[in-house]
C-alpha positions, 0 to 999 in steps of 0.5 A: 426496212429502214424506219429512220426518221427522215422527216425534214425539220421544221425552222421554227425562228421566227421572222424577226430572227431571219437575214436582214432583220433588225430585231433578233429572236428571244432565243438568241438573247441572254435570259435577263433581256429575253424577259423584257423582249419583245413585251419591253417594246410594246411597253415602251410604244404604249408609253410613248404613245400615251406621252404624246397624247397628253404632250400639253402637260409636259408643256405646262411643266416646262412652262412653269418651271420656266416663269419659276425660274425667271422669277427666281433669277430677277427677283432672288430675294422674293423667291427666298421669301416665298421658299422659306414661308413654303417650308414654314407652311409644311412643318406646320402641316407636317406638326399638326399631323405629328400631334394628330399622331401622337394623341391617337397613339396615347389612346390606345396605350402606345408611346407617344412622347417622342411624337409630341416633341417632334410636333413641338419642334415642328411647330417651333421651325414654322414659327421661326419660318414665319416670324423671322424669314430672314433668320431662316435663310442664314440659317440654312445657309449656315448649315450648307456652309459647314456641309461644304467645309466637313465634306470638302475637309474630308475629300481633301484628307482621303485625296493623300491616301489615293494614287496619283495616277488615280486622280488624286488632283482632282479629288484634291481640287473638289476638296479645296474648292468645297472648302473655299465655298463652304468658307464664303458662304459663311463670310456672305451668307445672303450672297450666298442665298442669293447665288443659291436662287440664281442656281436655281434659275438656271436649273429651272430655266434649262429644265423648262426648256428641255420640257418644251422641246420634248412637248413638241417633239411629242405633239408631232408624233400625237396621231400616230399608233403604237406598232403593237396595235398597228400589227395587231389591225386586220389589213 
């Protein structure tokens, strides 16, 4: 008698790998994406379900960073004032915590001198912050002025060392105008500061506007389930 195996084998593919579906099975995906498939979507289906729940908050984002960046672009010297004196406010912050530190570290036989003059230097910059605003924004402009010179000067000297098929002009190009900012913020540096914060509208305002379409792309979609719990419902 013949005692061959001739039971017919059962397709164990699931429905999703069938003919005409959109969603291939976990077999047929490389090991690094099958660990993401399918728990990945119905992550990102509680994620987007949750985002549209509470689209108000990414609105008032979007709102603020707008009436930020009008502000910043009407009244630049105000926004200056208001950054430098945000920046005074967290080294003095930032210095009581350091000194706070350097104490507790001195109880318990620790070194703790490094703490304290990083405290006091902490203390002095929001003193300067405070005292002379002004000085501050040259200051930090000063400072961008030779990062935009030193890293302009250096792409300009590795651009000599690159093919010319490789882009080498337009290494060349950045280096050159890196420089020439650098150069120019220099020369007018509360120009500069201002152009800084006109910068920095324009990317507050685009940014809030981008905040408020997706708000509203998310209201839209508010009621509606994620498909991991829809599939899971009883019909």
């Amino acid at each position: 008698m013949d005692t061959r195996d001739t039971r017919i084998p059962i397709n164990t593919r699931s429905d999703a790998s069938e003919p005409g579906s959109s969603r291939p099975s976990s077999a047929s995906l490389p090991p690094e994406a099958a660990a993401f498939w399918p728990s990945g979507w119905s992550l990102n289906d509680d994620m987007s379900a949750v985002l549209a729940r509470n689209w108000w908050a990414i609105a008032l984002r979007g709102v603020f960073a707008i009436l930020f960046g009008i502000i910043a672009l009407f009244l630049p010297l105000v926004t200056i004032t208001a950054l430098v004196l945000l920046f005074g406010a967290y080294m003095l912050v930032d210095g009581i915590f350091v000194i706070v530190a350097a104490v507790r570290a001195a109880r318990q036989h620790e070194r703790w001198g490094w703490l304290v003059v990083e405290g006091i230097a902490d203390f002095v910059a929001a003193a300067i912050a405070f005292l002379w605003p002004l000085a501050t924004v040259i200051a930090f402009v000063i400072l961008m002025a030779a990062w935009a010179i030193v890293s302009g000067a250096i792409m300009t000297a590795a651009a000599f060392r690159l093919r010319v098929p490789h882009g080498r002009g337009w290494m060349l190009f950045g280096g050159i105008v890196s420089m020439i900012w650098g150069v120019l913020l220099l020369l007018w540096p509360l120009i500069g500061a201002v152009v800084l914060t006109w910068w920095m509208a324009a990317y507050a305002l685009f940014f809030g506007g981008a905040l408020l379409v997706l708000a509203f792309r998310l209201r839209s979609r508010r009621h509606e389930a994620p498909p991991s719990t829809a599939a899971a419902q009883p019909a």
